[in-house]
Structure formats: C-alpha cells, structure tokens
BASELO-330208 format. One record per residue: x, y, z of N, C-alpha, C, CB in turn; residue number from 0. Coordinates in nm, 3 decimals, m for minus. Glycine has a CB too. Layout:
X/Y/Z/X/Y/Z/X/Y/Z/X/Y/Z/NUM $
...
***
This chain:
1.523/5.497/12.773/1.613/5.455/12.880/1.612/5.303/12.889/1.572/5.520/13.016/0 $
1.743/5.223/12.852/1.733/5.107/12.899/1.709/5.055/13.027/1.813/5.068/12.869/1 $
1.682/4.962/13.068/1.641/4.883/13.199/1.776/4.789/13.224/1.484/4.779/13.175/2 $
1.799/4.827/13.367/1.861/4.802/13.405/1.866/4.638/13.507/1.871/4.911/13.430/3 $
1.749/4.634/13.494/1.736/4.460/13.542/1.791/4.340/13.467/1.590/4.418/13.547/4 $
1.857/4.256/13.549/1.906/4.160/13.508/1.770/4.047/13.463/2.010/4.121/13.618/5 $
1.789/3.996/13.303/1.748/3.888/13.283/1.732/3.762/13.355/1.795/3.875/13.212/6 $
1.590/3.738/13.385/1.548/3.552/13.420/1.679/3.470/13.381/1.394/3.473/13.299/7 $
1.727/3.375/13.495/1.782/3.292/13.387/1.736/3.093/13.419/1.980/3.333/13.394/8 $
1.702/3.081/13.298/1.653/2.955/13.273/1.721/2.865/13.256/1.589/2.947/13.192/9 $
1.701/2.736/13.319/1.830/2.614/13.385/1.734/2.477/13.230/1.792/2.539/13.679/10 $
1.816/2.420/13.228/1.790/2.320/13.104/1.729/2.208/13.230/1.964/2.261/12.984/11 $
1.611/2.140/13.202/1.570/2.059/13.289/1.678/1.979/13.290/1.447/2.000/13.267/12 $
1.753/1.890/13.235/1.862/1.842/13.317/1.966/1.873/13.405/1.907/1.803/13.268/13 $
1.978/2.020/13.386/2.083/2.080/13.517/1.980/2.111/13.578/2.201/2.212/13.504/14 $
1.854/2.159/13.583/1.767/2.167/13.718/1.760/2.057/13.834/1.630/2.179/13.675/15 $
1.720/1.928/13.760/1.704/1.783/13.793/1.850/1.739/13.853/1.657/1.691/13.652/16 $
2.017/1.827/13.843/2.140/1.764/13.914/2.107/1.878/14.003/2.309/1.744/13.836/17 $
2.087/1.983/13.988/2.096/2.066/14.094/1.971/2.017/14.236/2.069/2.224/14.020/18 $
1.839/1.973/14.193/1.750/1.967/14.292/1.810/1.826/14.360/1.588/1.971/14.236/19 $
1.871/1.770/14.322/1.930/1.638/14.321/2.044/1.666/14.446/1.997/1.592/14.156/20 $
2.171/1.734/14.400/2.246/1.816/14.493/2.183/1.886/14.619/2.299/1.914/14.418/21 $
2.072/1.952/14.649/2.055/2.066/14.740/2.004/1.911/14.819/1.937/2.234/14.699/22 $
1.894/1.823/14.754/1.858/1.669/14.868/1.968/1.643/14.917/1.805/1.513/14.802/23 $
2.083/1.640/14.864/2.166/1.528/14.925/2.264/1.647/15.010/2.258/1.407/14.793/24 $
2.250/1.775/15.008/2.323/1.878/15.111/2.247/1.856/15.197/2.341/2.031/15.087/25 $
2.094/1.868/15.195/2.018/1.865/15.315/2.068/1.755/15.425/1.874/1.839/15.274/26 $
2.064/1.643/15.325/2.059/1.497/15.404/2.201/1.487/15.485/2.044/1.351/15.284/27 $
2.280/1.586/15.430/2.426/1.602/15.486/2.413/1.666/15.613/2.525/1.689/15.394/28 $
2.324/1.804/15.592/2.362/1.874/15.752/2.270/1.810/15.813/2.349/2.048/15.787/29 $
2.123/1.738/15.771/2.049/1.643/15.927/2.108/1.552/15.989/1.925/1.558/15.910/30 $
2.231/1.494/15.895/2.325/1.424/15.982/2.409/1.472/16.059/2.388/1.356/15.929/31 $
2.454/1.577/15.990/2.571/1.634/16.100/2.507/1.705/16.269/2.662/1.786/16.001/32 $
2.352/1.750/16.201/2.268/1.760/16.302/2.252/1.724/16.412/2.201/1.742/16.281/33 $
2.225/1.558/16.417/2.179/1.485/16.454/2.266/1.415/16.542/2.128/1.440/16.373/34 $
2.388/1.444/16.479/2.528/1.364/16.540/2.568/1.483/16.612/2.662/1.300/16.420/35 $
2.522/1.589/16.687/2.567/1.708/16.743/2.667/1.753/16.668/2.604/1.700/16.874/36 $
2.690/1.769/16.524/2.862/1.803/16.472/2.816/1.944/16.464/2.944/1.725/16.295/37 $
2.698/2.031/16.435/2.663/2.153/16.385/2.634/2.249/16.520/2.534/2.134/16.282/38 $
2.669/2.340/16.523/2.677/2.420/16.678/2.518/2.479/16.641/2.839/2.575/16.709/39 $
2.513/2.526/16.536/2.406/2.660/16.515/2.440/2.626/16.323/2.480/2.879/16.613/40 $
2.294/2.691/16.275/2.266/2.636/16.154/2.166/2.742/16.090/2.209/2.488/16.169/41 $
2.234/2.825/16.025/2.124/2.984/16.024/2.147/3.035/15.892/2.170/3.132/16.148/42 $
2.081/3.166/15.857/2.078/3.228/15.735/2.133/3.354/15.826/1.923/3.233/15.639/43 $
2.279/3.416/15.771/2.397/3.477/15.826/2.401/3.597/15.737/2.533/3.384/15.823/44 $
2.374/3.627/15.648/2.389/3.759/15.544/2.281/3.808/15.495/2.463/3.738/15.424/45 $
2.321/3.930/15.441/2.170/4.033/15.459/2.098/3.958/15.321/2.197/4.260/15.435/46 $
2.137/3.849/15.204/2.076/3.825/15.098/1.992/3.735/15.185/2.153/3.777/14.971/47 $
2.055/3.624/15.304/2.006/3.522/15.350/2.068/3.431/15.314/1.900/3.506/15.332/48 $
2.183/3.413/15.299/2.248/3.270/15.260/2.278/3.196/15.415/2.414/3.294/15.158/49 $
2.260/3.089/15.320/2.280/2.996/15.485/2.389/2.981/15.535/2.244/2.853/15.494/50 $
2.445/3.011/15.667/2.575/2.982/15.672/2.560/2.866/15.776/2.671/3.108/15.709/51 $
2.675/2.777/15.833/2.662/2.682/15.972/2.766/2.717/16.016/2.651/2.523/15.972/52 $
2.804/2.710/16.148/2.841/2.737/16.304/2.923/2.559/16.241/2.666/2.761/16.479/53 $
3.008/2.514/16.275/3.088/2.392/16.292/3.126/2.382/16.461/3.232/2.403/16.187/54 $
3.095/2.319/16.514/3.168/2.247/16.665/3.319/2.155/16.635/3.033/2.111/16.744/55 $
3.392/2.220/16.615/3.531/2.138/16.592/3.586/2.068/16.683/3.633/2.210/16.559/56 $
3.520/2.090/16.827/3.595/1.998/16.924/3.576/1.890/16.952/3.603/2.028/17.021/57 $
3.665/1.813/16.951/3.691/1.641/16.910/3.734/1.579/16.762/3.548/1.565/16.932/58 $
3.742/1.668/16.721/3.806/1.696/16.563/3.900/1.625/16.555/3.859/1.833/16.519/59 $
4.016/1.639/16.631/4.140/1.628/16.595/4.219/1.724/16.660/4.152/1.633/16.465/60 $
4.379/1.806/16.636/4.436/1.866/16.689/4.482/1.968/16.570/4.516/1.791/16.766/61 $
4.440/2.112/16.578/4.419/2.192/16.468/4.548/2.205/16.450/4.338/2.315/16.477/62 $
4.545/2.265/16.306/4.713/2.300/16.241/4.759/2.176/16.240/4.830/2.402/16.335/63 $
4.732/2.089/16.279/4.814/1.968/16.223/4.812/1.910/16.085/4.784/1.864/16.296/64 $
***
C-alpha cells in the first residue's frame, strides 16, 4: 500500500533567507499598524490557524469611492 503523505518540502537557502526576510518586514508592518490603532483585533481565524486581522476602516476615507 502506498503512503499517502505528502513529501517534506525543502526551500533552497536563498528563498528561505527572502522568505524569513519577508515574514520580518510583515511583522514590522502590523506593529505599526498596531501601534497607530489601524488594527481592530489581530488573531489566528481558521481551524489550520492562519492569521487573519480585523482592519478599523474608519477614517479611511469614503468607501466605494
């Protein structure tokens, strides 16, 4: 009986090194938006755990425009 598990998959240290590179500079994105009250709520939203954020749009602008 074959196995049905999906294969490891292994990142080439240079796409590891843009990716760990990327997730710093997302972080550094929502402690700002944080910080500046722009984020309502900031959570892990689905049953895998992905992170989702809550946005506070008011003072935005005027929607549909």
């Amino acid at each position: 009986m074959a196995s049905s598990r999906v294969p490891a998959c292994t990142v080439a240290p240079a796409a590891e090194a843009q990716l760990e590179a990327e997730i710093t500079e997302l972080q550094a994105t929502r402690d700002g938006w944080q910080k500046g009250g722009m984020l309502g709520k900031a959570d892990h939203c689905s049953a895998d755990g992905r992170p989702c954020i809550q946005v506070d749009e008011r003072g935005w602008g005027v929607r549909g425009a």
